[in-house]
FIPA-926137 format. One record per residue (C-alpha): x, y, z; chain; residue number from 1. Coordinates in Angstrom, 1 decimal. Example, Ala and Ser with C-alpha at 12.3 -4.5 7.8 and 13.67 -1.06 7.14 Angstrom:
12.3,-4.5,7.8,A,1
13.7,-1.1,7.1,A,2
***
This chain:
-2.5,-11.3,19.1,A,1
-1.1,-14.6,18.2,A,2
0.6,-14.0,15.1,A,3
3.6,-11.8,13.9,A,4
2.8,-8.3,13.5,A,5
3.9,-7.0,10.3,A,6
3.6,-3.3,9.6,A,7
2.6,-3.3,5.9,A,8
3.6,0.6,5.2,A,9
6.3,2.1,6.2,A,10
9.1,4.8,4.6,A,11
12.4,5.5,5.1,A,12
14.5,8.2,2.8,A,13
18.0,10.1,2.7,A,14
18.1,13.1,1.0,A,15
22.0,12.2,0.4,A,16
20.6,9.6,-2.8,A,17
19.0,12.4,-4.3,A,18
15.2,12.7,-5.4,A,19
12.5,13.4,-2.8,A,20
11.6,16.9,-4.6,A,21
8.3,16.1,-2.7,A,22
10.1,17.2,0.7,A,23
9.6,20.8,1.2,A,24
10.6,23.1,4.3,A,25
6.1,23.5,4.0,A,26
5.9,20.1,5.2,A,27
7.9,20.3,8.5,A,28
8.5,18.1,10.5,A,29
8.9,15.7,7.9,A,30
11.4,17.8,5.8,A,31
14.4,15.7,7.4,A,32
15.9,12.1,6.6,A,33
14.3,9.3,9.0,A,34
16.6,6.8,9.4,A,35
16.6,3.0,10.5,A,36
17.5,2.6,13.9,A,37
14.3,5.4,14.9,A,38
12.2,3.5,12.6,A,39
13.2,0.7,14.6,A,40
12.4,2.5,18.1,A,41
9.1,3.2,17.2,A,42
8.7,-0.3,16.0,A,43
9.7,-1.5,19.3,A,44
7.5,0.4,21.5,A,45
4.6,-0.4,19.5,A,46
5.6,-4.0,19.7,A,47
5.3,-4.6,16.0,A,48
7.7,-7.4,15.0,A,49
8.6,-6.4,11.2,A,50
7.7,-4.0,8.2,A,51
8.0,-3.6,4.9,A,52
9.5,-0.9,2.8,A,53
7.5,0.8,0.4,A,54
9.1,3.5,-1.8,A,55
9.3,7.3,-1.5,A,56
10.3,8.6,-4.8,A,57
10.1,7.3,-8.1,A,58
14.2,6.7,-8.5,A,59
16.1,3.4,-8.7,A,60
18.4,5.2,-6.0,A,61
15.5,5.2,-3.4,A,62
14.7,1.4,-4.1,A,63
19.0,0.7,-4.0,A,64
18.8,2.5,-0.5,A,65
15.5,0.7,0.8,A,66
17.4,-2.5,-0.4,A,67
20.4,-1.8,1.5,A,68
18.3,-1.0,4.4,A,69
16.8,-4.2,4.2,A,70
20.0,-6.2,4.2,A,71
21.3,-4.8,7.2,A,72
17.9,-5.1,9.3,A,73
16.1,-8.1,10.4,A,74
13.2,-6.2,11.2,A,75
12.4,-5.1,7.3,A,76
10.9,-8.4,6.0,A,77
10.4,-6.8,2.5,A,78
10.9,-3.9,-0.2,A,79
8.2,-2.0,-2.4,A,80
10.0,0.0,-5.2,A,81
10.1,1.3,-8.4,A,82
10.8,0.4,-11.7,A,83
10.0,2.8,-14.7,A,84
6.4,1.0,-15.7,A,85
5.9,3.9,-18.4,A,86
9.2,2.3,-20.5,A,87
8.3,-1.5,-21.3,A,88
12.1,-2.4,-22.1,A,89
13.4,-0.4,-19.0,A,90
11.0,-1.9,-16.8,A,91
12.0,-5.2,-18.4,A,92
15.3,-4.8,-17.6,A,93
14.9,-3.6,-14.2,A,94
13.0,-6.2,-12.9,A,95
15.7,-8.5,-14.8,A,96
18.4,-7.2,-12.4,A,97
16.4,-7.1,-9.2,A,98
15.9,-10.5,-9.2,A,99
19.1,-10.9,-7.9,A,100
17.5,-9.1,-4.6,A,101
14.9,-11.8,-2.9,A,102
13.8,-9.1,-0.4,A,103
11.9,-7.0,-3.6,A,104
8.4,-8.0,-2.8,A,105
6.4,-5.3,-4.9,A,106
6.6,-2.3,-7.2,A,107
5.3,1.2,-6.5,A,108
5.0,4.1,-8.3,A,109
3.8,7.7,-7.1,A,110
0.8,8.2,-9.1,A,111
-1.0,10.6,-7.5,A,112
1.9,12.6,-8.1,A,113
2.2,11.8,-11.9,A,114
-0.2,14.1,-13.7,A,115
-0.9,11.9,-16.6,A,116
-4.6,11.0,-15.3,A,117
-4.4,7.8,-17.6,A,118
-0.5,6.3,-16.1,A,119
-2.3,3.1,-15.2,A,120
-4.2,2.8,-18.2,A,121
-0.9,3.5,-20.9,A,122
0.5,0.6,-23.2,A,123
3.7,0.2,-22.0,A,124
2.2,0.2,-18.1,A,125
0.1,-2.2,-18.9,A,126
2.9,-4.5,-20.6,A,127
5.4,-3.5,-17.3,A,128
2.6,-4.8,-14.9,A,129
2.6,-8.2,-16.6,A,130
6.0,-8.3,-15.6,A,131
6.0,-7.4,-12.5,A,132
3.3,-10.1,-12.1,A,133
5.8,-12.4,-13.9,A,134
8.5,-11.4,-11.8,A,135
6.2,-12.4,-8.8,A,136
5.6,-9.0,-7.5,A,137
2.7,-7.3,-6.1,A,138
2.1,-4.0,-7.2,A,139
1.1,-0.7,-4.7,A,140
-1.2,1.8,-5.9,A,141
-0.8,5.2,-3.8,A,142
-3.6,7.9,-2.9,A,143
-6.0,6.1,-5.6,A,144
-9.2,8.8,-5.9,A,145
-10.0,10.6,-7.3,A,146
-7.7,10.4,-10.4,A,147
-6.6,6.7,-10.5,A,148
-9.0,4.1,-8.2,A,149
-10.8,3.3,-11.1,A,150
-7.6,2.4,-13.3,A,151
-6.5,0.8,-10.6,A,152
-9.3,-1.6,-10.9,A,153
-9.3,-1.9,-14.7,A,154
-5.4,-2.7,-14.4,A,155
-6.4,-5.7,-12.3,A,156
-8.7,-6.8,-14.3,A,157
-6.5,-6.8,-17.6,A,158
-3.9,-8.3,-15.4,A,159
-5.6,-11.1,-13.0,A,160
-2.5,-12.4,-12.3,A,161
-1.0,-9.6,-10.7,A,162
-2.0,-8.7,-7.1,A,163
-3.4,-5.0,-6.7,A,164
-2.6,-3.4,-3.3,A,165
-4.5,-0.2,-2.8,A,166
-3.0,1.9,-0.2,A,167
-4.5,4.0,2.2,A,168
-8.1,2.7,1.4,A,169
-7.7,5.0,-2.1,A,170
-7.4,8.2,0.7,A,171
-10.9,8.1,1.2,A,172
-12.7,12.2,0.8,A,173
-14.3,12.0,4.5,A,174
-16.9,14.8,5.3,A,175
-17.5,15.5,1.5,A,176
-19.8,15.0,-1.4,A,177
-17.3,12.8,-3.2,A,178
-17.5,9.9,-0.1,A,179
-20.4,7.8,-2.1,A,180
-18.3,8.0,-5.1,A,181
-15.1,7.1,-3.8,A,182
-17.0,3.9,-2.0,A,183
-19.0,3.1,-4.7,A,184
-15.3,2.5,-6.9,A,185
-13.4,1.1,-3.6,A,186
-16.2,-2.0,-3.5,A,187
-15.9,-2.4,-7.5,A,188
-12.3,-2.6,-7.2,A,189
-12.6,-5.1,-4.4,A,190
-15.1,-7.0,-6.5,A,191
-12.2,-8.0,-8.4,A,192
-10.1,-10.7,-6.9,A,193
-6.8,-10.0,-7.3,A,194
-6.9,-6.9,-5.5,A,195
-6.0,-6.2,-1.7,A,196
-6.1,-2.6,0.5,A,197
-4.1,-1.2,3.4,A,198
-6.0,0.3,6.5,A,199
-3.1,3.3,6.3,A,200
-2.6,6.0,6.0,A,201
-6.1,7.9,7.5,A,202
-4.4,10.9,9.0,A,203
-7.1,13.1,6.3,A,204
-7.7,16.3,5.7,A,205
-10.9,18.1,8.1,A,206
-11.5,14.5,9.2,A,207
-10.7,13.7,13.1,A,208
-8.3,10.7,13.5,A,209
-10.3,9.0,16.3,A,210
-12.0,5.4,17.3,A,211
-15.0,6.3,15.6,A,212
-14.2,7.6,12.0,A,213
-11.0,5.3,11.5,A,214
-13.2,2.3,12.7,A,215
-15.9,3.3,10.4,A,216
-13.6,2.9,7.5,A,217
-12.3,-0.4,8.6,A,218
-15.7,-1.4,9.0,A,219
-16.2,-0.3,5.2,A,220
-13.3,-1.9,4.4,A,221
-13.7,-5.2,5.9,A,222
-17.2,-5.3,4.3,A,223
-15.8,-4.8,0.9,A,224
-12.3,-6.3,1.0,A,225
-13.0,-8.9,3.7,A,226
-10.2,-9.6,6.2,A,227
-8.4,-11.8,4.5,A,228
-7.8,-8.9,2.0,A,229
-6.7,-6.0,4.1,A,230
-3.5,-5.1,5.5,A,231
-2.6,-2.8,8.9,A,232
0.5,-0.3,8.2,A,233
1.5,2.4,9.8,A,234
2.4,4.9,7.1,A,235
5.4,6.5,9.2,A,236
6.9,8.8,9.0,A,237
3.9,10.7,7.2,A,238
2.3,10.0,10.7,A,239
4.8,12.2,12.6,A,240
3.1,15.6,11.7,A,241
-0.3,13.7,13.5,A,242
2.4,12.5,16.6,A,243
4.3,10.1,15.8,A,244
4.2,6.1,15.2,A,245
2.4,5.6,18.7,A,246
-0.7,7.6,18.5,A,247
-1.6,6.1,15.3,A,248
-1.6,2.9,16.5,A,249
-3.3,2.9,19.3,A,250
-6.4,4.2,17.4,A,251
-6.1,1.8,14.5,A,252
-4.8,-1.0,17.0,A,253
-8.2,-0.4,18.8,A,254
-10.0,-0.7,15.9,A,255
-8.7,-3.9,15.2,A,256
-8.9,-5.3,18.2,A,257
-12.8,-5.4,17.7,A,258
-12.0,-8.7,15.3,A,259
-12.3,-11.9,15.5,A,260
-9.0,-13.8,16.4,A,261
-8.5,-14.9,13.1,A,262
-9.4,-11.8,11.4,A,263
-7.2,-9.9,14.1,A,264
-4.2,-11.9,13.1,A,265
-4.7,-11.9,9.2,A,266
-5.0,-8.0,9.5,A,267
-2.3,-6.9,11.4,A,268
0.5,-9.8,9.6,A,269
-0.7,-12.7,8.0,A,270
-2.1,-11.1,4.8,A,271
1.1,-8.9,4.4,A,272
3.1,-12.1,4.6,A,273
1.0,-13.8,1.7,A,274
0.7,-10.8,-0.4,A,275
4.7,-9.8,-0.2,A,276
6.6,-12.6,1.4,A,277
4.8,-16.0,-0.2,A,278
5.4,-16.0,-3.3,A,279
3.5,-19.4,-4.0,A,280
0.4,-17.8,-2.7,A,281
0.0,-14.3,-5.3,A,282
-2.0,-13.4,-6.5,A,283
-4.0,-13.3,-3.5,A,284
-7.8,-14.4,-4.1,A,285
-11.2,-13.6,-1.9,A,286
-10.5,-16.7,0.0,A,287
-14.4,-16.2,1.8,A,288
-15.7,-16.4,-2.1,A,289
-17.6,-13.3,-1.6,A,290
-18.0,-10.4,-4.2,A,291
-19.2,-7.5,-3.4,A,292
-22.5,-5.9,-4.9,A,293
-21.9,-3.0,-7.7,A,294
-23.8,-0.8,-10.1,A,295
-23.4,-1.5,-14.0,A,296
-22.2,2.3,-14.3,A,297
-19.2,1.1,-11.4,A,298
-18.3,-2.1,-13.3,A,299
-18.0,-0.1,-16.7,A,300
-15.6,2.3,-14.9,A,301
-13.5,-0.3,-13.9,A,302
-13.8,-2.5,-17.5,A,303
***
């Protein structure tokens, strides 16, 4: 690897700020805080060089902390938070006052855990995301399918100046009949220019978390995204329940190794750098000029 290696996804929290209702003792070992400096360690032995924040709760105290965090640590190159995209005028004057933070690279907000099915597809979101896009801000789209791939694509669409990030390849429904519908709207979303994925976050439910599946849905990926559209992260510390920040990588690591230099690199840091740290570059466009094949019934879903 010749480039930087920048870890696209990765959380932090303290329960001390408040929020997190998510965190339950049910979840285990990840009803705790996670820190920094072991973020840091585990950064270290994996030899990746830098990450970026994305958030963990839908509170401006989450985003203050992840900024904080970010000020005091060279390794965190950049911050995904939130702002309140359902209230035009409070988004507005969030995004006003953030400004005065340069390491806010992206908004967030925790959709699959919002149970308004239409969030993405509301007025005031819609207005909110032009801002963000104004603001020069990409905007993270978590645990897509079912309820929100296809907004997802027709919020790109409406907003083509706004780069689309879907995390997690949309949490794809492995070993089920819902797989060649969830594919079927990941490749119409990636039709669309403007939009990017993370190869995160695959630790899924009855699916093994091995060479062969992961590399499957990289090669999926890469087919529909290209590489110069998808971006490696690490999604710790939802990996520690699947051990920890090490084993995860070596299986998506080997996957990516199977690249071409080039496409190695872009994957594993030089895409996250355009899409969060350059702002000249956003939003990011299909740079190999090719769109992927989809069914009129797809395209209506996502127009």
């Amino acid at each position: 690897m010749s480039g930087r290696v920048v870890d696209a996804h990765l959380h932090l929290w303290d329960r001390s700020r408040g929020g997190y209702s998510w965190i339950t003792p049910e979840l285990g070992p990840l009803d705790r805080d996670f820190a920094p400096d072991e973020a840091a360690a585990e950064l270290r032995a994996a030899g990746v060089d830098a990450a970026i924040l994305v958030q963990a709760d839908d509170t401006a105290a989450d985003t203050r902390f992840m900024l904080d965090v970010a000020a005091a640590n060279g390794w965190v190159v950049g911050v995904v938070g939130w702002v309140p995209l359902d209230d035009e005028r409070a988004a507005a004057s969030a995004l006003d006052a953030l400004d005065a933070e340069p390491l806010l690279r992206g908004i967030r907000h925790l959709v699959h855990d919002d149970p308004r099915d239409d969030f993405l597809d509301l007025q005031d979101v819609r207005a909110s995301l032009r801002r963000v896009a104004e603001h020069g801000l990409a905007f993270d789209v978590p645990d897509a399918w079912p309820r929100h791939l296809g907004a997802a694509g027709r919020a790109a669409r409406a907003v083509p100046e706004l780069t689309v990030v879907v995390d997690h390849l949309a949490k794809p429904p492995i070993g089920t009949e819902a797989m060649p519908a969830w594919e079927a709207e990941l490749r119409a979303v990636a039709a669309l220019p403007n939009t990017v994925a993370k190869f995160s976050g695959l630790h899924l439910p009855g699916a093994p978390f091995d060479e062969a599946t992961v590399g499957a849905l990289l090669d999926l990926a890469l087919d529909a995204f290209g590489a110069d559209r998808l971006m490696y992260g690490g999604d710790w510390p939802m990996s520690v329940p699947h051990g920890g920040y090490l084993p995860t990588w070596a299986v998506m690591r080997a996957c990516i190794e199977r690249l071409a230099p080039d496409e190695r690199d872009a994957v594993l840091g030089g895409n996250a750098e355009r899409c969060y740290l350059d702002p000249e570059i956003r939003p990011i466009v299909h740079e190999s000029g090719r769109v992927a094949r989809i069914s009129d019934e797809t395209a209506r879903n996502i127009g």
